[in-house]
C-alpha positions as CSV (number, residue, x, y, z in Angstrom):
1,X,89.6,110.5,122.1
2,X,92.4,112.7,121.1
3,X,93.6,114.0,117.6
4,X,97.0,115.1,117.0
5,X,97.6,116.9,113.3
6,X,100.8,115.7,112.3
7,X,100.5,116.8,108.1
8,X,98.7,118.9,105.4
9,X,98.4,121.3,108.8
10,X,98.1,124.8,107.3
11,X,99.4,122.9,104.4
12,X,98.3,120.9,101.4
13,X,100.6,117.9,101.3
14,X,101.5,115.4,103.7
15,X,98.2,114.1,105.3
16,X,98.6,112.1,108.5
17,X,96.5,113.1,111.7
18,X,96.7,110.6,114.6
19,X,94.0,109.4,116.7
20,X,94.4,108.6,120.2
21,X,91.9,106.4,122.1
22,X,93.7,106.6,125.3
23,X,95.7,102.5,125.2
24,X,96.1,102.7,121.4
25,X,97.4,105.1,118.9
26,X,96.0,105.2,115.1
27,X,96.6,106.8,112.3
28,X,94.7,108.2,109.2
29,X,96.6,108.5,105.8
30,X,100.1,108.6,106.0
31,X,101.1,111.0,103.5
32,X,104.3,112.3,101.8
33,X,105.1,116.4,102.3
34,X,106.0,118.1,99.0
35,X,107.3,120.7,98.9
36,X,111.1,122.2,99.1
37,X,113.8,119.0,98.7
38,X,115.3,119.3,101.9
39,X,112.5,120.5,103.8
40,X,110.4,117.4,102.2
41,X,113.0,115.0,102.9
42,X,113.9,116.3,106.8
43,X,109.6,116.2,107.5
44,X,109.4,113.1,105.6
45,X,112.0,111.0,107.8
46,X,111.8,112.1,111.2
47,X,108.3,110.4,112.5
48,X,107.1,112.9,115.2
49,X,106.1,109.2,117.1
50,X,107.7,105.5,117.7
51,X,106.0,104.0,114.6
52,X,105.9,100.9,116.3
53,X,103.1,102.4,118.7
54,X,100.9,102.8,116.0
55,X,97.9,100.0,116.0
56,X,96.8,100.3,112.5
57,X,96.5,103.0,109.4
58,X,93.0,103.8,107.9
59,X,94.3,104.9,104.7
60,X,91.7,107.3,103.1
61,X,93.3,106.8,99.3
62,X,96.3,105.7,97.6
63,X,97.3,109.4,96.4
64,X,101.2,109.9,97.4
65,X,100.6,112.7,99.8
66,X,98.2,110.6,101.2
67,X,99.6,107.4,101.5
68,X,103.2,107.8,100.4
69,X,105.2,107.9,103.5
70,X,103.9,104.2,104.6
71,X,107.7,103.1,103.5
72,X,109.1,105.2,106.3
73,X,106.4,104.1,108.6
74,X,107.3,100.7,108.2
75,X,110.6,100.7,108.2
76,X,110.8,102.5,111.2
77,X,108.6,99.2,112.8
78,X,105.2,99.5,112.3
79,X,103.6,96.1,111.6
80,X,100.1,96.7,111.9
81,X,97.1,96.5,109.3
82,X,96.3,99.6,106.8
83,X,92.8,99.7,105.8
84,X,91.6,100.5,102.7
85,X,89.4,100.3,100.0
86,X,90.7,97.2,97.3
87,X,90.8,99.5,95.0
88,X,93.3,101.9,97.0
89,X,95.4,98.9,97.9
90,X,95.4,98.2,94.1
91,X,96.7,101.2,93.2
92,X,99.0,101.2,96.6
93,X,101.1,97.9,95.2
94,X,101.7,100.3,91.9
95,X,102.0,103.6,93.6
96,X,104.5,103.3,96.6
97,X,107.0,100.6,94.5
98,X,106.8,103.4,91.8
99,X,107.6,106.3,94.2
100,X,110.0,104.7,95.7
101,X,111.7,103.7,92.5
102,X,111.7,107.5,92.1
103,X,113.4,108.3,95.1
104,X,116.2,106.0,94.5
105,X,116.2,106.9,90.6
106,X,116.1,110.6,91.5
107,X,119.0,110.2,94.2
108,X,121.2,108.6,91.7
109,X,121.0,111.1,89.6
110,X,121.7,113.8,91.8
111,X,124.5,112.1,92.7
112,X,126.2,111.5,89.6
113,X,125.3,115.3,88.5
114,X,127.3,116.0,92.0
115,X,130.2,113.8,91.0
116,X,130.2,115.4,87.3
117,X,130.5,119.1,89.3
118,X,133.2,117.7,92.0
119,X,135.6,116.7,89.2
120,X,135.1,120.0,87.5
121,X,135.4,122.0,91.0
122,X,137.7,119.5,92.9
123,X,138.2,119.9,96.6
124,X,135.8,122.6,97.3
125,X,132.5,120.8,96.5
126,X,130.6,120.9,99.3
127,X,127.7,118.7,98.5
128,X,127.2,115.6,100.4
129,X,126.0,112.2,99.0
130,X,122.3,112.2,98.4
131,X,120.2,109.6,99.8
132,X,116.8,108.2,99.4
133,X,114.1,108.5,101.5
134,X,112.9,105.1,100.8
135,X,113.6,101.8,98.7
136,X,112.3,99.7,96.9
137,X,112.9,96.8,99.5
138,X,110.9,99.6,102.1
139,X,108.1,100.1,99.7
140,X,107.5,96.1,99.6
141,X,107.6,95.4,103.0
142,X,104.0,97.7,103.3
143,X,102.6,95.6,100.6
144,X,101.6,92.4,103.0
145,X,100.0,95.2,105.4
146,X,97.1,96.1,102.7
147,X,93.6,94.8,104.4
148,X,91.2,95.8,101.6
149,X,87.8,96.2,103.1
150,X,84.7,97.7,100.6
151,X,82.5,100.5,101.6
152,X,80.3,100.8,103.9
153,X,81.6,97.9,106.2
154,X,82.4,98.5,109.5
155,X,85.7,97.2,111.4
156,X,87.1,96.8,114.3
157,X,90.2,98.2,113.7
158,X,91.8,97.6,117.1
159,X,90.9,98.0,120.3
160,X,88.5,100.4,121.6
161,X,88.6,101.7,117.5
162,X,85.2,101.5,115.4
163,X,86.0,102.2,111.5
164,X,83.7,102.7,108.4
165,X,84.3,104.3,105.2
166,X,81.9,105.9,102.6
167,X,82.3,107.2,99.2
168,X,84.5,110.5,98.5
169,X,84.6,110.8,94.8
170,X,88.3,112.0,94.3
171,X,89.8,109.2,92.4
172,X,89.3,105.5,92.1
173,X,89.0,103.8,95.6
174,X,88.6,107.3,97.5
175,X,86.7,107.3,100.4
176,X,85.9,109.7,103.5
177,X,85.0,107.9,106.8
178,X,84.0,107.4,110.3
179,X,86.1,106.3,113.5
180,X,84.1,106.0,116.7
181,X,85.6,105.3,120.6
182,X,83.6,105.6,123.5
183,X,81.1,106.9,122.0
184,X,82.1,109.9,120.2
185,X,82.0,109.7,116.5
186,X,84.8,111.5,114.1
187,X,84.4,111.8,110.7
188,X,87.5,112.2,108.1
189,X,86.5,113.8,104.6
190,X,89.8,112.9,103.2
191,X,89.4,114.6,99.7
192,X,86.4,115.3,98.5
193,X,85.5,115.1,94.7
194,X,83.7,117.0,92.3
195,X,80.0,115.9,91.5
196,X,80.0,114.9,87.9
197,X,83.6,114.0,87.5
198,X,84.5,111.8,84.6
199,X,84.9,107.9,85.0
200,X,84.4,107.6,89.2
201,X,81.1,107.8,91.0
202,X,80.1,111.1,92.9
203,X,80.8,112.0,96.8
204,X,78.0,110.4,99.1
205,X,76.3,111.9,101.9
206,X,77.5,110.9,105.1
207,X,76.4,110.3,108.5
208,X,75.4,112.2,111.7
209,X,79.0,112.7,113.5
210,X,80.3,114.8,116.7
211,X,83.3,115.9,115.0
212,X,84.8,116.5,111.6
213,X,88.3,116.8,110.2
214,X,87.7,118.3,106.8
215,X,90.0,119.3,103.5
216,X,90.0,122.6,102.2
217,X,92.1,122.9,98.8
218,X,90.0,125.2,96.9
219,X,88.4,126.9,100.5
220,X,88.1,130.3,98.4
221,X,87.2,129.2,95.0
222,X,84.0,128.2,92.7
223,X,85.5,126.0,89.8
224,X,83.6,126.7,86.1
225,X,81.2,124.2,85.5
226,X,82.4,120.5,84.7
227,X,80.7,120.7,81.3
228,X,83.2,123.5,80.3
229,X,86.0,121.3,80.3
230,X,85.7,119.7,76.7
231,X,85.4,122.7,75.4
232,X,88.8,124.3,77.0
233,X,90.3,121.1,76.6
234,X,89.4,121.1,72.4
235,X,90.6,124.9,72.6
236,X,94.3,124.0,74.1
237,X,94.8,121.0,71.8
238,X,93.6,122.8,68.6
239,X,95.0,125.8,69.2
240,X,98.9,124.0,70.2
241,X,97.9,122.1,67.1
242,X,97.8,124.7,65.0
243,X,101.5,125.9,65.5
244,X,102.9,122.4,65.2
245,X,103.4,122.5,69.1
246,X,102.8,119.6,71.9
247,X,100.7,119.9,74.7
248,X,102.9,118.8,77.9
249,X,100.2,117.3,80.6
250,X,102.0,117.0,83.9
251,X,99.3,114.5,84.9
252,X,98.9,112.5,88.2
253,X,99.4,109.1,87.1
254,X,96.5,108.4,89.0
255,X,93.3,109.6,88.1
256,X,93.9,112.7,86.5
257,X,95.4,111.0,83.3
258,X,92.7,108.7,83.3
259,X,90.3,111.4,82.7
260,X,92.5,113.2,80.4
261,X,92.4,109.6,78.2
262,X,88.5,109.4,78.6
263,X,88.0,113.2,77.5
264,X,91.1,113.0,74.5
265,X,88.7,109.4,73.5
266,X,85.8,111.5,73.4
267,X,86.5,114.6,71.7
268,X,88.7,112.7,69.0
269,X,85.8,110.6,68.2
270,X,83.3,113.6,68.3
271,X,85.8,115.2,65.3
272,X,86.3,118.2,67.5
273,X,90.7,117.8,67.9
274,X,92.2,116.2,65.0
275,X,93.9,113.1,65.0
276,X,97.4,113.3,66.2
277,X,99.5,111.5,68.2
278,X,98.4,111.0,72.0
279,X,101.0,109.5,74.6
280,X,100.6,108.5,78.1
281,X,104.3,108.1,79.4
282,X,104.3,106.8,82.8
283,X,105.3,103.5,83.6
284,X,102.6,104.2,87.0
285,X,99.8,105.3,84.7
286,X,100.0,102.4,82.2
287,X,100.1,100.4,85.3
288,X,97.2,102.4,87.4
289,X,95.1,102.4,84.1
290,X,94.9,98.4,84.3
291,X,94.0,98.6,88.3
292,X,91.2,100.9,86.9
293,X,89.8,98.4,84.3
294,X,89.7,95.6,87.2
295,X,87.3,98.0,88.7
296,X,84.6,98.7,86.5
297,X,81.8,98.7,89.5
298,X,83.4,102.2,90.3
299,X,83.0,103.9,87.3
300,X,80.0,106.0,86.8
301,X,77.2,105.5,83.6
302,X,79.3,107.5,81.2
303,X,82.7,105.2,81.6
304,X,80.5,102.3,81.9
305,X,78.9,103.2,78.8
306,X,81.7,102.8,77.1
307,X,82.4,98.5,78.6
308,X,78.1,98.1,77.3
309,X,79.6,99.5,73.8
310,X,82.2,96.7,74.4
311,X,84.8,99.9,74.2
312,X,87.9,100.3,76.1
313,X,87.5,104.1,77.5
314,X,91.0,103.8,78.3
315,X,92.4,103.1,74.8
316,X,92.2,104.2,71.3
317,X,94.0,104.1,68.1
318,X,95.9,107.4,68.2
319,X,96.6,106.5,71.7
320,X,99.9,104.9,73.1
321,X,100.9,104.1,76.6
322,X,105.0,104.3,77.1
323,X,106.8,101.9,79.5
324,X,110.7,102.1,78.5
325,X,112.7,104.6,79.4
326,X,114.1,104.4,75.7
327,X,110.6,105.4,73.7
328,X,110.2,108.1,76.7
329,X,113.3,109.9,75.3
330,X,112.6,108.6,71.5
331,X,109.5,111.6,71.8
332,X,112.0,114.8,72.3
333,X,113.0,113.8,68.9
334,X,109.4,113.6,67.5
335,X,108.4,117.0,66.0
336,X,104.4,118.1,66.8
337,X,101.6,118.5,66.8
338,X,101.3,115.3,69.8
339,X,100.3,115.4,73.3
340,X,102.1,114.1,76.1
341,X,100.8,113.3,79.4
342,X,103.4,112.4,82.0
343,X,103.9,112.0,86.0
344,X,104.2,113.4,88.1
345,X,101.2,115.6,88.8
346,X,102.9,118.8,90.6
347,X,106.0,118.5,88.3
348,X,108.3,117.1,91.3
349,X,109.5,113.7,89.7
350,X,109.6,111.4,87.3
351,X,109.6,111.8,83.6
352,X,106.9,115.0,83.3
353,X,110.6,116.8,84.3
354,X,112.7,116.0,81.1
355,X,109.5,116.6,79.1
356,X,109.7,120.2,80.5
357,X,112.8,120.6,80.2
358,X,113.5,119.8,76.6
359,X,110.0,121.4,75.7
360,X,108.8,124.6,77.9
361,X,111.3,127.0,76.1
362,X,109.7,126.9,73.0
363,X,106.5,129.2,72.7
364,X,104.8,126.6,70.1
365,X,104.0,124.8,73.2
366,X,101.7,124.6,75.7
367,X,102.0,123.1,79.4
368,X,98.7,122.1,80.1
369,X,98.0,122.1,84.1
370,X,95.3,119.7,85.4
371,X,95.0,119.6,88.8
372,X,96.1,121.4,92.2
373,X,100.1,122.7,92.9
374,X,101.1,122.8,96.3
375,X,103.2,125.9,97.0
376,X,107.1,125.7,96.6
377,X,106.7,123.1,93.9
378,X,107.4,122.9,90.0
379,X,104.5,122.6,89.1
380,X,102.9,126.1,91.2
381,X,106.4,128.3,90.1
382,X,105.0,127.2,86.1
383,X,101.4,127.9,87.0
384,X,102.7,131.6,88.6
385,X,104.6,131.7,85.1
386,X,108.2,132.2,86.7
387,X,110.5,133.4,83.5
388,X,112.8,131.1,84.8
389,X,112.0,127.6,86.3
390,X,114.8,125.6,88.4
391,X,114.6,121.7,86.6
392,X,117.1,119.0,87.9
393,X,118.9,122.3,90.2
394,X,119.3,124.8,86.8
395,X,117.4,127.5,85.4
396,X,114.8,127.1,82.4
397,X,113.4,129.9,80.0
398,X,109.8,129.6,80.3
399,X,108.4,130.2,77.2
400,X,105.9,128.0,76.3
401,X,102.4,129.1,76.7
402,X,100.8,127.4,80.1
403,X,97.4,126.3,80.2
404,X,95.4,125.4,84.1
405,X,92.3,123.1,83.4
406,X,90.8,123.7,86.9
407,X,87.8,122.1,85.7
408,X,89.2,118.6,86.4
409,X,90.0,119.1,90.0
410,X,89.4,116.0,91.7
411,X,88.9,118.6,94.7
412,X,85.5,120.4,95.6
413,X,85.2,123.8,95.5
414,X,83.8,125.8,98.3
415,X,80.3,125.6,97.0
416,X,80.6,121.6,96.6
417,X,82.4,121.6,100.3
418,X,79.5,123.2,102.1
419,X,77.3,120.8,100.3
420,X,78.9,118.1,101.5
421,X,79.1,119.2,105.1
422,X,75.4,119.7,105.1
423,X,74.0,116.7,106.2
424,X,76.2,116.6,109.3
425,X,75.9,120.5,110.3
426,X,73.0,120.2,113.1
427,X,75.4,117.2,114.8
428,X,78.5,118.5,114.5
429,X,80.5,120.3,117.5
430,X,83.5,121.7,115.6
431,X,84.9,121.7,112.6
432,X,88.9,120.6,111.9
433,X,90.2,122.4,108.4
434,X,93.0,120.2,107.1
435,X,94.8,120.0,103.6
436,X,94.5,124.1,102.5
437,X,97.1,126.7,102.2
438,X,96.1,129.4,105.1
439,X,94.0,132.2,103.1
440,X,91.9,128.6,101.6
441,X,91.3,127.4,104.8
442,X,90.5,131.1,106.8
443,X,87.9,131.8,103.5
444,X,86.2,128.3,103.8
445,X,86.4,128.7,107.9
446,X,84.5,131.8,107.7
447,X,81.8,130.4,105.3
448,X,81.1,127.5,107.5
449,X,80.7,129.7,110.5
450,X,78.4,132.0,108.5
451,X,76.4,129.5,106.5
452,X,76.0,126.5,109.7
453,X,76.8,129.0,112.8
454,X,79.5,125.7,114.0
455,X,83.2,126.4,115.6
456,X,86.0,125.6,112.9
457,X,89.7,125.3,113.9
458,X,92.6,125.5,111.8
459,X,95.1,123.6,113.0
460,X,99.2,123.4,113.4
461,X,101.3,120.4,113.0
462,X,101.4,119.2,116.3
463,X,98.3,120.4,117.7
464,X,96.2,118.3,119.4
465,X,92.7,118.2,120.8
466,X,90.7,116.3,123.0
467,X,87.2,115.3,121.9
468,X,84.4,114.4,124.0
């Protein structure tokens, strides 16, 4: 067996790493690069292989840097099966029409912006049409690929391929697995969760493998207990409040804003934030949030406590989910206190953008951060509190007063990432760290060599090993 580690090498986003059995070639997750626009957009549409060569996709979860760049994939000729979880194909028939929808939307705007500059400079615009990277049409064409396959079953997943996927506790439908050829066994981790996240069931130990290709987002960090969350989140929301500000929650629609919801339900009901307005405004969450009703046998006993209640945990009267495009742009006209939580998750697309834009140069506000920015995006240049922040190409006083709930990661820290390696240390022959930015991975490297003694490589993009 040979891997080759085509994404999230030395990087966060972008997860694709291709297996090589010798006759066929496989991949796992097939992930969008986020990042810099024309850096995304060149890595994103030049496949380092013929995609046509490619015997199936074990898709470890329907996050977009995980499984966003199946459009290209396809397009390009692949016509093979992508495993998954039916949960993670769920949410895959919402999430890739939606990105893609984003890519053309986002496109057409840029365009028409280009157009409005060309007739104000004339001849000596230099800017060339902008494209998308995908369609709609592209997105669809993955759709009939889906094979949903639960935990814990194994599959054949072409020849001389052995597949089997367990638990991972990220987000709805996660999972980590297990690909064996001739003998040697390779474990994935995909991204691990948190123990004690809200609404999904915790990470599950896995089993005895040769080799393991791991994630390392927060490699040199302890997240704050879980149980501190309420708390902070309370604080943001009451404090915001109290000015007559909104909270802006760039959110992923996935997940993230589910939790937000369950947490919001919870704390409104406990009397601990008052009762104002709460708005979940993207057409991919409202749509995600019914995918995650048809799958109650995921949840864990404190969402499920809420279905024996005969409660929605998902919906409550101060709550409102926002599909047109008209009642997205009715809120920059609604004065606070409200909260607003919007795709997409790292501030890159979708409507989270005009939300910041009409809203972050006011100090009254707050952005509220939940969950991990890559490097390069909005989302990071907010979190390092940039006094200006470049939204749709121009600059943006940032004013408001920006809030990171690390709490909610869906990601392990390094404490929860050495746990989870554990029962596989005594079996394992090396150690691959994936999905980290370089000082993550070299802090989490050095901790597994110290704690379990094992031989951890970080890899390049285009690396490749042979395993035996």
């Amino acid at each position: 067996m040979q891997i080759t580690f085509w994404g999230a090498a030395r990087t966060v986003t972008g997860s694709m790493h291709e297996v090589d059995t010798g006759d066929k070639r496989y991949l796992m997750d097939c992930g969008l690069y986020q990042g810099r626009r024309q850096q995304s957009f060149e890595l994103n549409s030049t496949l380092p292989f013929a995609a046509g060569s490619v015997e199936a996709v074990l898709l470890s979860h329907a996050h977009i840097d995980h499984s966003g760049n199946l459009p290209t994939l396809v397009r390009r000729g692949f016509r093979g099966p992508i495993y998954a979880t039916p949960a993670t194909v769920d949410l895959c028939h919402a999430m890739l029409l939606d990105s893609a929808y984003l890519q053309e939307k986002d496109a057409s705007f840029l365009n028409k912006r280009h157009e409005r500059r060309k007739s104000l400079l004339g001849k000596n615009n230099n800017n060339h049409p902008v494209t998308p990277l995908y369609t709609i049409a592209d997105a669809e064409n993955v759709l009939s690929l889906l094979q949903p396959v639960e935990l814990h079953t194994p599959v054949e997943a072409g020849p001389g391929l052995r597949y089997q996927s367990y638990e991972a506790g990220h987000m709805l439908g996660s999972t980590a697995m297990v690909v064996e050829s001739d003998g040697v066994r390779l474990a994935f981790s995909g991204d691990v969760g948190r123990p004690g996240l809200p609404i999904i069931n915790d990470p599950e130990p896995m089993p005895k493998v040769d080799y393991l290709i791991m994630e390392s987002t927060y490699g040199n960090r302890l997240h704050k207990p879980i149980e501190e969350v309420r708390d902070k989140l309370a604080a943001v929301v009451n404090r915001t409040a109290g000015r007559g500000g909104k909270v802006i929650a760039p959110s992923f629609a996935v997940g993230r804003t589910q939790q937000v919801v369950l947490m919001l339900h919870e704390l409104m009901e406990a009397g601990q934030i008052p009762q104002i307005p709460i708005f979940v405004d993207s057409p991919l969450a409202v749509n995600a949030t019914e995918i995650f009703r048809k799958h109650p046998g995921a949840f864990d006993a404190e969402a499920r406590g809420f279905l024996e209640r005969g409660e929605d945990p998902f919906g409550f009267n101060h709550l409102r989910y926002i599909r047109e495009v008209s009642e997205s742009k009715a809120l920059n006209d609604l004065h606070g206190p409200y909260v607003v939580i919007s795709a997409s998750g790292m501030c890159e697309a979708g409507r989270i953008l005009h939300h910041l834009k009409n809203n972050i140069e006011d100090p009254r506000n707050t952005v509220l951060i939940t969950g991990f920015q890559a490097e390069n995006t909005l989302g990071r240049k907010i979190v390092d509190r940039w006094r200006e922040v470049p939204i749709f190409g121009e600059p943006v006083r940032l004013r408001a007063e920006v809030v990171k709930l690390n709490e909610l990661s869906g990601h392990a820290d390094q404490r929860e990432l050495l746990l989870w390696l554990k029962p596989m240390a005594d079996s394992l022959k090396k150690v691959f760290l994936v999905h980290g930015e370089p000082s993550q991975q070299a802090a989490l490297a050095k901790a597994i060599r110290e704690q379990y003694d094992l031989p951890v490589e970080i890899p390049s993009r285009g690396q490749s090993f042979s395993l035996e």
